[in-house]
C-alpha positions as CSV (number, residue, x, y, z in Angstrom):
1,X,76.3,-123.4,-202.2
2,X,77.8,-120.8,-200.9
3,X,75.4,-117.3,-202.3
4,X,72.9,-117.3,-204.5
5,X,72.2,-113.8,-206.7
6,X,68.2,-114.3,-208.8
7,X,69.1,-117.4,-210.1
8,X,72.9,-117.3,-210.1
9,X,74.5,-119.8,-207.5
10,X,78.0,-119.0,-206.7
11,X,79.8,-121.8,-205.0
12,X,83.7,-122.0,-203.7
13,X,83.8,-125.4,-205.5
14,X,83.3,-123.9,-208.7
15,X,85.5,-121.3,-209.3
16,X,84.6,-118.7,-205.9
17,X,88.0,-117.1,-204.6
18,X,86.8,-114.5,-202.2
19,X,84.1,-111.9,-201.2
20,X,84.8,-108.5,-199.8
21,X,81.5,-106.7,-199.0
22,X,81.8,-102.7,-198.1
23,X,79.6,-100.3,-196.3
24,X,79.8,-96.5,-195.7
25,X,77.8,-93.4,-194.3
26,X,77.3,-90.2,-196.0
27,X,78.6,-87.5,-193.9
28,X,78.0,-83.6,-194.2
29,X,81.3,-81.2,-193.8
30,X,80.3,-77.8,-191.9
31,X,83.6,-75.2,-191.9
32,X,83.7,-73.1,-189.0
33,X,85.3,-69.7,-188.8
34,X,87.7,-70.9,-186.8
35,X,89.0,-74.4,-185.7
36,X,88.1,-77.6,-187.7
37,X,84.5,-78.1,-189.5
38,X,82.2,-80.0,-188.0
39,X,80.8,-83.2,-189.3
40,X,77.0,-84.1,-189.6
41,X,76.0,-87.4,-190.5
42,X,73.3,-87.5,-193.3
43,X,72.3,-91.3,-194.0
44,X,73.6,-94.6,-195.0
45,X,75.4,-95.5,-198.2
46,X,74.3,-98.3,-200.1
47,X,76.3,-102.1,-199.4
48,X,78.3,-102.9,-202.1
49,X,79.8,-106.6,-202.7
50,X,82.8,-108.0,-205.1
51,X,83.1,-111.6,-206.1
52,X,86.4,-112.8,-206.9
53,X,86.2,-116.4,-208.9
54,X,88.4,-117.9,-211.6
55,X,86.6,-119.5,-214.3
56,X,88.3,-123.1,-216.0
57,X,86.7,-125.9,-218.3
58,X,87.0,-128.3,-215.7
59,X,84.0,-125.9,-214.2
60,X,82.3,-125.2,-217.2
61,X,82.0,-123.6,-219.9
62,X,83.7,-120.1,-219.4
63,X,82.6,-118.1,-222.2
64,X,79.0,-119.7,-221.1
65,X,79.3,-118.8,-217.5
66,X,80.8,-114.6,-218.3
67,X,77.7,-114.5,-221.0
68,X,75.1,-115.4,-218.4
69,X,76.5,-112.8,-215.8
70,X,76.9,-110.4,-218.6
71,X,72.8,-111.2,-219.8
72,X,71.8,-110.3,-216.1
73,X,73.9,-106.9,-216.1
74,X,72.5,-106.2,-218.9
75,X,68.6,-106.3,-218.0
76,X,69.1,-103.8,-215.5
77,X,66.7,-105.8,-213.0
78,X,67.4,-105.8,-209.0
79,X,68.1,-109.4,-208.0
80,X,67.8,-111.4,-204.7
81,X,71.2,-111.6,-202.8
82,X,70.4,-115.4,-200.4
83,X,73.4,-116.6,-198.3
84,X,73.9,-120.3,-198.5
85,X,72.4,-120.2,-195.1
86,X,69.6,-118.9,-195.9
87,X,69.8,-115.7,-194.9
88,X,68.1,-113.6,-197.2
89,X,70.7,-110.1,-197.5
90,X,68.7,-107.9,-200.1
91,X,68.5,-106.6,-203.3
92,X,71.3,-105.8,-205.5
93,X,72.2,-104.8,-208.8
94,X,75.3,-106.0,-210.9
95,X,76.8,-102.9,-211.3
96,X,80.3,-103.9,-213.0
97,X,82.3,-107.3,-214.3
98,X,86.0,-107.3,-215.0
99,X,87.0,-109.7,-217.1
100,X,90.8,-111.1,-217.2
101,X,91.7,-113.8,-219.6
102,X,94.3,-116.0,-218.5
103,X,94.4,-118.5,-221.0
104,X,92.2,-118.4,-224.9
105,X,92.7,-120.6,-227.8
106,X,94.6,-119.2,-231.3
107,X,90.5,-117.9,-232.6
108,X,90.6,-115.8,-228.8
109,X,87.7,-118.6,-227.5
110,X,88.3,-118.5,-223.5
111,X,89.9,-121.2,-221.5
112,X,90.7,-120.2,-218.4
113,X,89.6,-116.1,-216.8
114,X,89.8,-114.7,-213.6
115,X,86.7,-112.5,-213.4
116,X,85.3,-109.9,-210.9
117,X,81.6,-109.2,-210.0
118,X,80.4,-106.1,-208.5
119,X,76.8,-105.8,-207.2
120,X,75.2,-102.4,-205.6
121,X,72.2,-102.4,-203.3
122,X,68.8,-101.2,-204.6
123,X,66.7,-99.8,-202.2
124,X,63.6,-99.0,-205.0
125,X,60.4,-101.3,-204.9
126,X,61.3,-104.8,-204.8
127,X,59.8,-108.6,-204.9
128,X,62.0,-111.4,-204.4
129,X,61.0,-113.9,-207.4
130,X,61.4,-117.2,-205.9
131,X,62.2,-119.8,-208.6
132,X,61.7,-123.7,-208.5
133,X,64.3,-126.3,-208.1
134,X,65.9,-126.9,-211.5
135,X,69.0,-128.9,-213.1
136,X,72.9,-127.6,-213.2
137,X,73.5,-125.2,-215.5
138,X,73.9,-127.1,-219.4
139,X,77.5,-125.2,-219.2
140,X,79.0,-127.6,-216.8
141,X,77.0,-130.5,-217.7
142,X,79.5,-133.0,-219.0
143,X,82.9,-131.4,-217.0
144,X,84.4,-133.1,-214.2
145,X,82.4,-130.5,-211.8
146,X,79.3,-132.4,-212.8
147,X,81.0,-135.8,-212.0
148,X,81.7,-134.9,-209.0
149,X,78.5,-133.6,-207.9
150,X,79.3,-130.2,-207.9
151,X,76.6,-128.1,-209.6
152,X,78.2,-125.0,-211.2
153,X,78.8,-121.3,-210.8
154,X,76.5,-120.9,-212.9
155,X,72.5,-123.0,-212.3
156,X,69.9,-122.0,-214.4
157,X,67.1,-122.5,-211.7
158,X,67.9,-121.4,-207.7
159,X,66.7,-123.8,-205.4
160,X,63.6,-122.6,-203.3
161,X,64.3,-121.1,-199.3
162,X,62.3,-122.8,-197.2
163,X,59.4,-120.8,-195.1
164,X,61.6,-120.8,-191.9
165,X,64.5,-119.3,-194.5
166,X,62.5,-116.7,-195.5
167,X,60.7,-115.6,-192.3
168,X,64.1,-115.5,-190.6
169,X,65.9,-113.1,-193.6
170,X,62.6,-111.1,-193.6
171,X,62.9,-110.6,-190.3
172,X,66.5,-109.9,-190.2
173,X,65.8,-107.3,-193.0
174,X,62.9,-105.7,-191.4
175,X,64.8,-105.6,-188.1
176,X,67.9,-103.4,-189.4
177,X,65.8,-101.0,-190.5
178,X,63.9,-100.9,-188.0
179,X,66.8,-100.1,-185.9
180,X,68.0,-97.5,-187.8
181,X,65.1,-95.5,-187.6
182,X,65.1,-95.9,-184.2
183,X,68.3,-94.5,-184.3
184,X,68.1,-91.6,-186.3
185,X,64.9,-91.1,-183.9
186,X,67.0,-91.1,-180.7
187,X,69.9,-88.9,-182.4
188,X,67.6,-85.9,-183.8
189,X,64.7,-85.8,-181.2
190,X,65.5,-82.9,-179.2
191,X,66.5,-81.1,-182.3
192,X,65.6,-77.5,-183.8
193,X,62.1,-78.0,-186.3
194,X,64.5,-77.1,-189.3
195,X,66.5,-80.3,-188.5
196,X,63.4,-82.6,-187.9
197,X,62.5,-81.8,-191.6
198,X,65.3,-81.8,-193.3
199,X,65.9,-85.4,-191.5
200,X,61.9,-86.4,-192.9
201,X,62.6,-87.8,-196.3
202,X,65.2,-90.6,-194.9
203,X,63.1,-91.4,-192.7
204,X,59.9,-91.7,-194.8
205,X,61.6,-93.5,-197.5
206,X,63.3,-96.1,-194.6
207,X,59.4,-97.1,-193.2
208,X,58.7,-97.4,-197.0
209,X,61.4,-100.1,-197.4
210,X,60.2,-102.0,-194.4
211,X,56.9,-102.8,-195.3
212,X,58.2,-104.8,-198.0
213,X,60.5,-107.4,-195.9
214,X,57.7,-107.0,-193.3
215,X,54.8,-108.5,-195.7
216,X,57.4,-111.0,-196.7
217,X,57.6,-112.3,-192.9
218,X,53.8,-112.0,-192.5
219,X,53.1,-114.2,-195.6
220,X,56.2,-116.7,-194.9
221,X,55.4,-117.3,-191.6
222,X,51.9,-118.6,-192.7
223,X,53.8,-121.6,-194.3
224,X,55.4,-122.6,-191.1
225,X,53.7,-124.7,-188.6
226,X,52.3,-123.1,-185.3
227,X,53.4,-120.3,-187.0
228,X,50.5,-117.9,-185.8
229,X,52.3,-116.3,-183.5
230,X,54.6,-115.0,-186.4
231,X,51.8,-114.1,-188.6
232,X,50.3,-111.6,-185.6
233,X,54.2,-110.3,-185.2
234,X,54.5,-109.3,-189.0
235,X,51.2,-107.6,-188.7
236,X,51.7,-105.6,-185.8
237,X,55.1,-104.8,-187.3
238,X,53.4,-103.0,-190.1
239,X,50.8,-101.7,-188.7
240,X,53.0,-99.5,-186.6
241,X,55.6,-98.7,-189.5
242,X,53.0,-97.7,-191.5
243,X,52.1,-95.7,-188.3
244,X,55.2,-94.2,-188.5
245,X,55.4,-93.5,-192.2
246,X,52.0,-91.5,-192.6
247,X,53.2,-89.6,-189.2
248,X,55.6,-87.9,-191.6
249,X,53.3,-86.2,-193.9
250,X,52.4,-83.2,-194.6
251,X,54.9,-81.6,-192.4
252,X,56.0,-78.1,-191.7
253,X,57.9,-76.2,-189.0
254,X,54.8,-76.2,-187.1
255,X,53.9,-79.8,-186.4
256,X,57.0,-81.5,-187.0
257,X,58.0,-81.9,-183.9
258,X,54.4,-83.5,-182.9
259,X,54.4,-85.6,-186.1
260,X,57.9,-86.5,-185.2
261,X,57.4,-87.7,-181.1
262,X,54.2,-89.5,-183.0
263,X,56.4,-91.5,-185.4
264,X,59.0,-92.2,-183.2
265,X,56.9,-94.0,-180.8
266,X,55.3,-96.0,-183.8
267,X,58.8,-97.3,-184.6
268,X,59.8,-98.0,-180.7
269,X,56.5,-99.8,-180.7
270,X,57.7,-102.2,-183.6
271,X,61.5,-102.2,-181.8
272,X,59.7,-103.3,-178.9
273,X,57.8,-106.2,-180.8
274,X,60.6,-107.8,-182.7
275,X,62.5,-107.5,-179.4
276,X,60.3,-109.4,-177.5
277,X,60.1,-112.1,-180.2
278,X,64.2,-112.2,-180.6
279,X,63.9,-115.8,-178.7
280,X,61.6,-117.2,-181.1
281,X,63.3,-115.9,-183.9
282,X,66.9,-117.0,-183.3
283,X,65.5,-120.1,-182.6
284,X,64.8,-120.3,-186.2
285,X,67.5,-119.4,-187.0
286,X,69.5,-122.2,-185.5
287,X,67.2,-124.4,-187.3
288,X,68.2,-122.8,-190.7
289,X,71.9,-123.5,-189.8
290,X,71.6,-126.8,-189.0
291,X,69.7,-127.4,-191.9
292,X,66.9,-128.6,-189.6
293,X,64.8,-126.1,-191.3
């Protein structure tokens, strides 16, 4: 299997050509007087992802398979992005799917299409559902795929990430942003009071999205065995997030820089912590990718 999306499995035996994931930063234009404006970097932009794959009978069905991505555009819902490896990458949203027919029948039923699938990261509120093991999808039941073993694009029910899965995406997760709050952090703190505030809301709402990933490792790592030492990481980790994030309100020209040295050292506190455990957690992580784990 090579991705999984909520409880969409995506494999390069079935029909997968290609992925191209993209990333950008938001950057602020200043024109000087004279000379060339200056550039001031505001935030991240969100990851976006495109899924190449050809869809063929000897797959499945391929009006079956486009109808199932279409249902899940449709519902609007956030979905769990998992690499084959476990890796747990985030939440997205399908936010387009191009459709090109290469082959349909006289009535216009599809044979053969080479289709497109673009997904945009969500960053609202979000819980992973994770689903129980299931059958292949009834589309390819029947097809030579099936014969062969090869469960479709398309599975009705995701297979379930193991504990040591999930603690290492969680952790993954939490640790990026983590890291860029640290950075923003470094890059701002011996700015003017007007900067530090207009700066506040990214930074608010980037402690809010760790806490979620951050529970996620706590509970996972509860699963694992002699996993104790994980449990008292994901707690530490948001108890000083959470540090960080209520440093950041109410704020006004005359305490932000206080509040600010106060939530910066929260979140240097929590780089510290899942620095000092990188040994233990690459270690699981070696056991995810040799399927040990």
């Amino acid at each position: 299997m090579y991705a999984v999306l909520g409880k969409i499995e995506f494999e390069v035996a079935s029909g997968i050509t290609g992925m191209e994931q993209r990333g950008s930063a938001d950057w602020a234009e200043h024109p000087l007087i004279q000379g060339k404006p200056l550039l001031e970097w505001i935030g991240e932009g969100l990851e976006e992802l495109t899924f190449s794959m050809q869809l063929h009978p000897w797959l499945g069905d391929p009006e079956a398979r486009l109808r199932t991505l279409r249902e899940a555009k449709s519902k609007h819902e956030p979905l769990a992005f998992v690499l084959g490896s476990g890796e747990y990458v985030g939440a997205f949203v399908i936010a387009d799917i191009s459709n090109t027919p290469r082959r349909t029948s006289a009535d216009g039923r599809l044979y053969s299409s080479a289709v497109q699938v673009s997904l945009r990261e969500y960053t609202g509120p979000f819980t992973p559902k994770i689903a129980k093991p299931g059958l292949i999808d009834p589309a390819v039941q029947g097809t030579a795929a099936a014969k062969i073993a090869t469960p479709g694009l398309i599975s009705k029910l995701a297979p379930v990430l193991t504990a040591t899965q999930q603690v290492v995406g969680y952790a993954r997760q939490a640790g990026t942003m983590i890291q860029s709050a640290k950075n923003i952090y470094d890059a701002v703190k011996n700015f003017n009071p007007a900067t530090l505030l207009a700066q506040a809301p990214q930074l608010a709402a980037l402690t809010e999205r760790a806490l979620g990933p951050i529970s996620g490792l706590t509970e996972s790592a509860g699963f694992i065995n002699e996993g104790q030492d994980l449990v008292q990481l994901g707690q530490g980790l948001y108890g000083d997030v959470s540090g960080a994030r209520s440093s950041l309100s109410p704020l006004d020209l005359g305490n932000v820089v206080d509040r600010f040295e106060n939530s910066s050292n929260y979140i240097t506190q929590a780089y510290d912590k899942l620095d000092g455990a990188s040994t233990r957690l690459s270690g699981l992580a070696a056991q995810v990718i040799t399927r040990r784990a």
